[in-house]
CHARMM-style PDB file with segment names, atoms N, HN, CA, C and O in Angstrom:
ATOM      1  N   UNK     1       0.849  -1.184   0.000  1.00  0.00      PROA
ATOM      2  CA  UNK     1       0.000   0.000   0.000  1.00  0.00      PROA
ATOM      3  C   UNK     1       0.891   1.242   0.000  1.00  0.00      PROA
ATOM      4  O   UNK     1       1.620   1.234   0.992  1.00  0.00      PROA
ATOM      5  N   UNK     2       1.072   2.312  -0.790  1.00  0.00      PROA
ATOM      6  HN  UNK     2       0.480   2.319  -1.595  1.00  0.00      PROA
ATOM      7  CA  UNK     2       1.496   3.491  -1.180  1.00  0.00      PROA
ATOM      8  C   UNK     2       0.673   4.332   0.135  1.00  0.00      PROA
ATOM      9  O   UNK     2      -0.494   4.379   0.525  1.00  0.00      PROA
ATOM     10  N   UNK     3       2.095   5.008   0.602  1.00  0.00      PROA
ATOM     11  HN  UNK     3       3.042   4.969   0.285  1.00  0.00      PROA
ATOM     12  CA  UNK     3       1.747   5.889   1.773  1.00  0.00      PROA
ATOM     13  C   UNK     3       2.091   7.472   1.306  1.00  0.00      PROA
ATOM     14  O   UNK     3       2.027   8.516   1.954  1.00  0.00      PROA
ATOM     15  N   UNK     4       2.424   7.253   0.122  1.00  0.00      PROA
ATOM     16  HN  UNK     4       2.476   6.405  -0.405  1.00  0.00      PROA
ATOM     17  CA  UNK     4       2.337   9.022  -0.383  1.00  0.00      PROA
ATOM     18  C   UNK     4       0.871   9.297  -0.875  1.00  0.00      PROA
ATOM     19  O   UNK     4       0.032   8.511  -1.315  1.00  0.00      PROA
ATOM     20  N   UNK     5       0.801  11.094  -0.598  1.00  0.00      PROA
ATOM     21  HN  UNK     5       1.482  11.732  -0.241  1.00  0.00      PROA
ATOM     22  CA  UNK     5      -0.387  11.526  -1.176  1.00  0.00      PROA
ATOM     23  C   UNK     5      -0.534  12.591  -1.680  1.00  0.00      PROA
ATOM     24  O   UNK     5      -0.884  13.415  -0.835  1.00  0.00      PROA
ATOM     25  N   UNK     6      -0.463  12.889  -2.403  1.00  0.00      PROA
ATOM     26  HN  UNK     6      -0.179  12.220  -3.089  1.00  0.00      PROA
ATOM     27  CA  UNK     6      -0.062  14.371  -3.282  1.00  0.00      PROA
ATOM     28  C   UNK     6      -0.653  15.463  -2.106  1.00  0.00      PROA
ATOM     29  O   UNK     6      -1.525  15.216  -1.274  1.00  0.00      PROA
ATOM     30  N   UNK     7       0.087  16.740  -2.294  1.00  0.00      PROA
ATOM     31  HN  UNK     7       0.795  16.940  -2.971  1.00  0.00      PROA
ATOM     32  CA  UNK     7      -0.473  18.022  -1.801  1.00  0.00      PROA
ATOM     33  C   UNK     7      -1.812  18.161  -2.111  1.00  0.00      PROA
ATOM     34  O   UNK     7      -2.655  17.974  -1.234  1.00  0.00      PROA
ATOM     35  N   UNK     8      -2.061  18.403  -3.013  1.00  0.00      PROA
ATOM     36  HN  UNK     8      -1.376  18.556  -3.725  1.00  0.00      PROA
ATOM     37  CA  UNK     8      -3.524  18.836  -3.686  1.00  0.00      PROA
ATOM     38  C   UNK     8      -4.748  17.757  -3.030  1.00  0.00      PROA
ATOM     39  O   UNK     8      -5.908  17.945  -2.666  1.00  0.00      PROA
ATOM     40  N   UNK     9      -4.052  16.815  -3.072  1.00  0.00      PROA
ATOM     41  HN  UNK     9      -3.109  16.662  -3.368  1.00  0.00      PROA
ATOM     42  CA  UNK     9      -5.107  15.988  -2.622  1.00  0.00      PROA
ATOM     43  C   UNK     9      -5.425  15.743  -0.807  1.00  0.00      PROA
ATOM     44  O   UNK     9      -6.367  15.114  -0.324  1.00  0.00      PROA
ATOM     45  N   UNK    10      -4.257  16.497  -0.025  1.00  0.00      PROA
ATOM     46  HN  UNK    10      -3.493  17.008  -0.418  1.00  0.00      PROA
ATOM     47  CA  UNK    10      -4.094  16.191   1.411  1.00  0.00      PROA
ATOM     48  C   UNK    10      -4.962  17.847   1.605  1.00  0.00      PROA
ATOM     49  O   UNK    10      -5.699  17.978   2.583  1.00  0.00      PROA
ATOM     50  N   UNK    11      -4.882  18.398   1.141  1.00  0.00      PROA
ATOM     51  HN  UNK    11      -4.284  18.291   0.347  1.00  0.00      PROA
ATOM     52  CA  UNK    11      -5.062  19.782   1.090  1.00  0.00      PROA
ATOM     53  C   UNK    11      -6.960  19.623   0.648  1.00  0.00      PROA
ATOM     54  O   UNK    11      -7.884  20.375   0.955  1.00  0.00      PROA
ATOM     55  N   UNK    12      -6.965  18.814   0.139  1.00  0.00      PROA
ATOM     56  HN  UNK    12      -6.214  18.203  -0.110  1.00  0.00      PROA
ATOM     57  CA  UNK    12      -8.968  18.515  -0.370  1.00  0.00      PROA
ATOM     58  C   UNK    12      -9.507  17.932   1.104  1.00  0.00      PROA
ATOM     59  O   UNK    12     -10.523  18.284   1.703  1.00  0.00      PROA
ATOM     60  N   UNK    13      -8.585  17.001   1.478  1.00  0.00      PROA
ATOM     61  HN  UNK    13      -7.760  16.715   0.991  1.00  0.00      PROA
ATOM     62  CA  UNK    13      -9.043  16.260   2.876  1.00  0.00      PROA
ATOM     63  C   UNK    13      -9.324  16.868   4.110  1.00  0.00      PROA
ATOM     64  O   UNK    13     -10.181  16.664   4.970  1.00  0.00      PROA
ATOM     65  N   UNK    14      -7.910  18.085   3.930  1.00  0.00      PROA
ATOM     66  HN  UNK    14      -7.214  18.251   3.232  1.00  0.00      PROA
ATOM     67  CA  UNK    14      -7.242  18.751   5.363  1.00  0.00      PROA
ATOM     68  C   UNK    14      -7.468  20.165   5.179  1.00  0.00      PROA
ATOM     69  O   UNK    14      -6.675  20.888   5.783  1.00  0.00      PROA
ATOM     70  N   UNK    15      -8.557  20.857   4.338  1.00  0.00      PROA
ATOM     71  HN  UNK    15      -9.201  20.270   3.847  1.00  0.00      PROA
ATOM     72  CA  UNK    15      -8.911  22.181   4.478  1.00  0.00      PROA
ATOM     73  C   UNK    15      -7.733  23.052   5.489  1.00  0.00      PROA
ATOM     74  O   UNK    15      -6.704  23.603   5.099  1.00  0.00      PROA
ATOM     75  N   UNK    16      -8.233  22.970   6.804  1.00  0.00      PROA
ATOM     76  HN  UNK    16      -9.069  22.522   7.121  1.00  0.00      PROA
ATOM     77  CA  UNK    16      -7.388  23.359   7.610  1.00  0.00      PROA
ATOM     78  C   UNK    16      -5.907  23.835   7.507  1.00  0.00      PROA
ATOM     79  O   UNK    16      -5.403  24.930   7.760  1.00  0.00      PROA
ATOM     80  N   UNK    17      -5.354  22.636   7.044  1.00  0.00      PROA
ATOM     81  HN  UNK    17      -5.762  21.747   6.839  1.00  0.00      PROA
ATOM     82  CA  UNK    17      -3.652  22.422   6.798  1.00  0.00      PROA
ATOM     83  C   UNK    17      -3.704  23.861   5.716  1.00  0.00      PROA
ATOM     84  O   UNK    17      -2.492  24.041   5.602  1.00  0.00      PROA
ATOM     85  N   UNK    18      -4.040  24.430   5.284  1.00  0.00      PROA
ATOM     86  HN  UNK    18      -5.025  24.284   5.376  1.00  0.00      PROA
ATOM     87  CA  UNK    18      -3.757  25.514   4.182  1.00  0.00      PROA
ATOM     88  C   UNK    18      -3.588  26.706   5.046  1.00  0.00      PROA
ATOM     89  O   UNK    18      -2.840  27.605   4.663  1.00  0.00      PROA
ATOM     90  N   UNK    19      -4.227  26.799   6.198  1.00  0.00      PROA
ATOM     91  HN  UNK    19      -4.835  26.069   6.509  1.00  0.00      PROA
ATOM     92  CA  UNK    19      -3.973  28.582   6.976  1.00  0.00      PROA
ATOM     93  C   UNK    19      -2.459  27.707   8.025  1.00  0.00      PROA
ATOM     94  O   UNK    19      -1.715  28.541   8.543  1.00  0.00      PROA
ATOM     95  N   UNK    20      -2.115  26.369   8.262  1.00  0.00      PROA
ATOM     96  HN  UNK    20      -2.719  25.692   7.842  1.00  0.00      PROA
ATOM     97  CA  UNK    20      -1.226  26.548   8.835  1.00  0.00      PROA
ATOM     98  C   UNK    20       0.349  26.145   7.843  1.00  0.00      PROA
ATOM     99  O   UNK    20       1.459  26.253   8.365  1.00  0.00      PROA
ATOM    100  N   UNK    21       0.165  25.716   6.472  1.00  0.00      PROA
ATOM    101  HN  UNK    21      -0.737  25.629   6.048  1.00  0.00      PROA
ATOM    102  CA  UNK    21       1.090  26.169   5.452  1.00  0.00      PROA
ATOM    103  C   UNK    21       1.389  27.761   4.851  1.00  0.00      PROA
ATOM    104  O   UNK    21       2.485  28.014   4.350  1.00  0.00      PROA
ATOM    105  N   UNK    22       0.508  28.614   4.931  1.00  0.00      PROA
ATOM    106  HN  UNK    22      -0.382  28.409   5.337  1.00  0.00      PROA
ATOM    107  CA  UNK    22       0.364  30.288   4.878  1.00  0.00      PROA
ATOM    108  C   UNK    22       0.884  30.519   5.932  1.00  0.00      PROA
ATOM    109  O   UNK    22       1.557  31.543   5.823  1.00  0.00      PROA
ATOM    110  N   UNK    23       0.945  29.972   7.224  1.00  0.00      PROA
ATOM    111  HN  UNK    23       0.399  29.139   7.313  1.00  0.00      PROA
ATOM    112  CA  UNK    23       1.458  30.640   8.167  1.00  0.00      PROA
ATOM    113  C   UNK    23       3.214  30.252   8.496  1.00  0.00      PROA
ATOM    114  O   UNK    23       4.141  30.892   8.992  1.00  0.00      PROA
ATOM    115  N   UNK    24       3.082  29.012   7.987  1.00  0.00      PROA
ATOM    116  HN  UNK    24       2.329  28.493   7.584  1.00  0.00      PROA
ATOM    117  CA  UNK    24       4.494  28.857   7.857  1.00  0.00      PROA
ATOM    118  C   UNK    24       5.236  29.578   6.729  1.00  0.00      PROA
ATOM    119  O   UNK    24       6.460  29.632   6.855  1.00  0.00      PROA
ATOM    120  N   UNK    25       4.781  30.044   5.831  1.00  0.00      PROA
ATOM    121  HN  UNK    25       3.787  30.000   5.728  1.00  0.00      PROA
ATOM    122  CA  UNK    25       5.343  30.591   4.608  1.00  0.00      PROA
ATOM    123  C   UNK    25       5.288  32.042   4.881  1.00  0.00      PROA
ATOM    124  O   UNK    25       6.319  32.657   4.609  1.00  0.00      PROA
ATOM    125  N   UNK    26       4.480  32.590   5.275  1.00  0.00      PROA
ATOM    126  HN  UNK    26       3.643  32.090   5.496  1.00  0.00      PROA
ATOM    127  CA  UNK    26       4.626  33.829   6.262  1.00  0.00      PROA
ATOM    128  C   UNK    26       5.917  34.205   7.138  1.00  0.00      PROA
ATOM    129  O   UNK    26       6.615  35.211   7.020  1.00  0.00      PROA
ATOM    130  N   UNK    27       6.046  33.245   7.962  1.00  0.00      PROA
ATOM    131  HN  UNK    27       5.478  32.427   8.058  1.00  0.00      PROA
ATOM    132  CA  UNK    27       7.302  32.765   9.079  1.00  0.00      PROA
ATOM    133  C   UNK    27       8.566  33.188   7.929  1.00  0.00      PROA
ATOM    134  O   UNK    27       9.509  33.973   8.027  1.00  0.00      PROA
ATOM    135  N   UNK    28       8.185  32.431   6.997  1.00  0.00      PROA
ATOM    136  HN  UNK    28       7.419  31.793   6.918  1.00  0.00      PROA
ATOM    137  CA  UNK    28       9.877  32.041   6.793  1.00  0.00      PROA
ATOM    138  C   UNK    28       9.863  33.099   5.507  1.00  0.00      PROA
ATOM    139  O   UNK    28      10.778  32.825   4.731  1.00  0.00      PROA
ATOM    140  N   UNK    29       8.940  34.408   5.017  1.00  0.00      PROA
ATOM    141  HN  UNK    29       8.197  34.630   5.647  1.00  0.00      PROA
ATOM    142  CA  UNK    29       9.475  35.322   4.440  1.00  0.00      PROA
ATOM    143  C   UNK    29      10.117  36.471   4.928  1.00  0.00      PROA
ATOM    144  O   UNK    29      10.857  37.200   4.267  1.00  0.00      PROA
ATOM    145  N   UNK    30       9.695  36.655   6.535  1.00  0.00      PROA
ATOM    146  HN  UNK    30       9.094  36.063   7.072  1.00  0.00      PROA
ATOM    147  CA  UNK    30       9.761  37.363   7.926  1.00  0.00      PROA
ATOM    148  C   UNK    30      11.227  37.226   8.243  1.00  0.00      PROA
ATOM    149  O   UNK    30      12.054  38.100   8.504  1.00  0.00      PROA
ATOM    150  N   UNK    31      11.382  35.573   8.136  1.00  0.00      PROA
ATOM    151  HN  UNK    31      10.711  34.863   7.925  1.00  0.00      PROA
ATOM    152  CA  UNK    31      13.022  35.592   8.629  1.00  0.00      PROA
ATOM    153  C   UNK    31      13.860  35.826   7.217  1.00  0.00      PROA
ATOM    154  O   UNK    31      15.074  35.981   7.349  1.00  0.00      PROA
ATOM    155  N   UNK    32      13.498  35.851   6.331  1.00  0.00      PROA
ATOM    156  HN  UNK    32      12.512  35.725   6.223  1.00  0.00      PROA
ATOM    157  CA  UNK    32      14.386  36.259   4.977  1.00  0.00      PROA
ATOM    158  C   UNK    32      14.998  37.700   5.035  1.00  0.00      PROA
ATOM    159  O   UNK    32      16.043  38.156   4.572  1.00  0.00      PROA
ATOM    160  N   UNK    33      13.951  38.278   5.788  1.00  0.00      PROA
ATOM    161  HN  UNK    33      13.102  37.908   6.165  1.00  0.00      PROA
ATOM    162  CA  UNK    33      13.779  40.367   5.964  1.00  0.00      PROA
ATOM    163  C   UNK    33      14.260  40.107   7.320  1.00  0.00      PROA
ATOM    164  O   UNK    33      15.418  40.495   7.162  1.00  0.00      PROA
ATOM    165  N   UNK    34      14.210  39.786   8.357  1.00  0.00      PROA
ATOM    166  HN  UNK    34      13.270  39.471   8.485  1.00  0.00      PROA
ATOM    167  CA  UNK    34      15.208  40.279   9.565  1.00  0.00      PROA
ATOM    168  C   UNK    34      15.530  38.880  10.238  1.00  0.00      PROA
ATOM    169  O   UNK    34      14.593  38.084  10.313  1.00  0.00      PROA
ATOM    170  N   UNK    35      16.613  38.553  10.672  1.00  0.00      PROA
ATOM    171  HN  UNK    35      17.374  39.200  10.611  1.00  0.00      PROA
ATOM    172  CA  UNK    35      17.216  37.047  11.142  1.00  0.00      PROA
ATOM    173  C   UNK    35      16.379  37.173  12.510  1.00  0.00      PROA
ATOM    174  O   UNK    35      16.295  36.095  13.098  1.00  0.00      PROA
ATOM    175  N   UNK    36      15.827  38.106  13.060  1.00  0.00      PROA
ATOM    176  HN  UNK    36      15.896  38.982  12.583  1.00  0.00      PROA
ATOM    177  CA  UNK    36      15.289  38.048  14.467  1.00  0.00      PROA
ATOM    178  C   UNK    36      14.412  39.700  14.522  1.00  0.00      PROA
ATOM    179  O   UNK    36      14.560  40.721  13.852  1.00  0.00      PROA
ATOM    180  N   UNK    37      13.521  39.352  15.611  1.00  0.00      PROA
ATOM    181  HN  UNK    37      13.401  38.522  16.155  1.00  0.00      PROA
ATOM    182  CA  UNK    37      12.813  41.006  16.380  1.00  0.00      PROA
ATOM    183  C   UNK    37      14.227  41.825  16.033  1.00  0.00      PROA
ATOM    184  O   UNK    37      15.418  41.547  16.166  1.00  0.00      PROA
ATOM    185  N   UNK    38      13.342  43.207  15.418  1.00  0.00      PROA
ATOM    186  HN  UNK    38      12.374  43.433  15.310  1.00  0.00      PROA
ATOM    187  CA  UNK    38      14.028  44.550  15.614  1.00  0.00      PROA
ATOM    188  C   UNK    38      13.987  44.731  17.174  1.00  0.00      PROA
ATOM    189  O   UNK    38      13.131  44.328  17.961  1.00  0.00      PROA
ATOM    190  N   UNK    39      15.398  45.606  17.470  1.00  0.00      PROA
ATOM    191  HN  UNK    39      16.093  45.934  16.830  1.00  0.00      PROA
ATOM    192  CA  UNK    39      15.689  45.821  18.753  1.00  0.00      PROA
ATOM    193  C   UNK    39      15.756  47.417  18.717  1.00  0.00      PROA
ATOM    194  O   UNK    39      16.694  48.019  18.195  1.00  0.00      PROA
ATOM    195  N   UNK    40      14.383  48.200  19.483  1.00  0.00      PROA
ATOM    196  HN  UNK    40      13.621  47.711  19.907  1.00  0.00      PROA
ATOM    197  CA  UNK    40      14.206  49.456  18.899  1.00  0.00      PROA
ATOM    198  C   UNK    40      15.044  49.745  20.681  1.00  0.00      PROA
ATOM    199  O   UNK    40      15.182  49.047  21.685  1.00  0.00      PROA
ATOM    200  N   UNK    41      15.457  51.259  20.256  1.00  0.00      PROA
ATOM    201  HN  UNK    41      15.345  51.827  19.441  1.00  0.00      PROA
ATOM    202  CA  UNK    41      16.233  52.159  21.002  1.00  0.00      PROA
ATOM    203  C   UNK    41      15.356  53.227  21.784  1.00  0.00      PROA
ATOM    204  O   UNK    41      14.464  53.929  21.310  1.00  0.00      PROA
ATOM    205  N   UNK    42      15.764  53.192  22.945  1.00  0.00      PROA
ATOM    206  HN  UNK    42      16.489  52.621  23.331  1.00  0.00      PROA
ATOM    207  CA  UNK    42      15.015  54.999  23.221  1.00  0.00      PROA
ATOM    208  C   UNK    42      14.876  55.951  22.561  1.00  0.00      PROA
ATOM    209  O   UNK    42      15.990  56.456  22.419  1.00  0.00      PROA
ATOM    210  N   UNK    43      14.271  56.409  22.148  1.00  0.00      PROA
ATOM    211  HN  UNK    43      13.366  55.999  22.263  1.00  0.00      PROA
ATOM    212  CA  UNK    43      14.318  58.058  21.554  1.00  0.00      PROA
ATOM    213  C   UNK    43      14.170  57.632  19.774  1.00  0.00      PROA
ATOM    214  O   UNK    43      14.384  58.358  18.803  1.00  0.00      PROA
ATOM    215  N   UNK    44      13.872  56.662  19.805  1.00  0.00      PROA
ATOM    216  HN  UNK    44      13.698  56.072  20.593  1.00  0.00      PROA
ATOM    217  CA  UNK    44      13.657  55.944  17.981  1.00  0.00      PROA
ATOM    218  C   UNK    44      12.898  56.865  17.230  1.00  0.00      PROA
ATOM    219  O   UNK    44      13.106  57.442  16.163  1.00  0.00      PROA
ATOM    220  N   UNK    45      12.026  56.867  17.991  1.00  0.00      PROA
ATOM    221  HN  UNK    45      11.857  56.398  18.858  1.00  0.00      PROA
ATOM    222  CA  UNK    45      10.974  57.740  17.262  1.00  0.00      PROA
ATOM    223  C   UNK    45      10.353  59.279  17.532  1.00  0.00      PROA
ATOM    224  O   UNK    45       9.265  59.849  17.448  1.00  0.00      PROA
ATOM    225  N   UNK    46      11.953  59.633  17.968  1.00  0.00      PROA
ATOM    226  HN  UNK    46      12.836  59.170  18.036  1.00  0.00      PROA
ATOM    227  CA  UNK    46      11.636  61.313  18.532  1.00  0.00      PROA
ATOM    228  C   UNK    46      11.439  61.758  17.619  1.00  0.00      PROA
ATOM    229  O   UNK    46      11.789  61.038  16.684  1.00  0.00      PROA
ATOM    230  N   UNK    47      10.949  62.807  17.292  1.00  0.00      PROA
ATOM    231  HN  UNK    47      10.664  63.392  18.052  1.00  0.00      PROA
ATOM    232  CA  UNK    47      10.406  63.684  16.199  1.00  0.00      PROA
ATOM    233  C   UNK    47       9.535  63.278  14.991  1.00  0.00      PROA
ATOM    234  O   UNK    47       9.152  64.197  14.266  1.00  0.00      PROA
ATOM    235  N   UNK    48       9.206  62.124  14.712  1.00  0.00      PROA
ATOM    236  HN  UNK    48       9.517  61.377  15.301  1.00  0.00      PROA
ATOM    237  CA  UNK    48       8.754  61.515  13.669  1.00  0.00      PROA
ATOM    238  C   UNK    48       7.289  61.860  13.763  1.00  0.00      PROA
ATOM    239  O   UNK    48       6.873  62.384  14.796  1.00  0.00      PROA
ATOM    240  N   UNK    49       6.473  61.600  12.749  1.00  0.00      PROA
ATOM    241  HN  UNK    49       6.811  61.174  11.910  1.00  0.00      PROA
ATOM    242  CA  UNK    49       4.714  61.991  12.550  1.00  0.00      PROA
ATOM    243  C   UNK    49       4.498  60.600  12.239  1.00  0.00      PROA
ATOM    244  O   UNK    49       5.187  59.822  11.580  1.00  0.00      PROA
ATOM    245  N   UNK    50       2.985  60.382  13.074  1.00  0.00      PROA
ATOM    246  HN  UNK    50       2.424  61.015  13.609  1.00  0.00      PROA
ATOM    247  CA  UNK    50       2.552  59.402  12.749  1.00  0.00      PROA
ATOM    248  C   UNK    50       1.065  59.750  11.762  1.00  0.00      PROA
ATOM    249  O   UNK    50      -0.034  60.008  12.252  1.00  0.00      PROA
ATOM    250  N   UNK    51       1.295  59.694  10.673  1.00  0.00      PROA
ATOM    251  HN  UNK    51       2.188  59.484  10.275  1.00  0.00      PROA
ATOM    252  CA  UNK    51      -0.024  59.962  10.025  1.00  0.00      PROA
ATOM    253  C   UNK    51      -1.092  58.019   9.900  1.00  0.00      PROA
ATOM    254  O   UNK    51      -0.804  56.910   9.451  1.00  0.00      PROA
ATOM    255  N   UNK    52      -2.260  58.612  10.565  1.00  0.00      PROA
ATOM    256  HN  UNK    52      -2.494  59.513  10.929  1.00  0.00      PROA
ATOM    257  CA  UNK    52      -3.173  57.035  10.566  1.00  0.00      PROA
ATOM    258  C   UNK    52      -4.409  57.594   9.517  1.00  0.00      PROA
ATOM    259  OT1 UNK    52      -5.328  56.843   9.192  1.00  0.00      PROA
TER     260      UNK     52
END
């Protein structure tokens, strides 16, 4: 008995499994852009405007 199962088809079964593959792919574009948390400083944001 063949214990592989294509993506597409684990993904028809496992709805679910798709927001926690997005979230891993999320993760790992995050660590591409900074190896870890920014480490902000006192006074970082003296003078700056926050337009919302």
């Amino acid at each position: 008995m063949d214990n592989h199962q294509s993506r597409a088809k684990f993904l028809q079964q496992h709805p679910k499994a798709k927001a926690h593959a997005a979230l891993d792919d999320a993760t790992n574009q995050q660590l591409k852009v900074t190896p870890g948390p920014v480490k902000l400083t006192a006074g970082k944001f003296t003078g700056k405007i926050c337009h919302i």
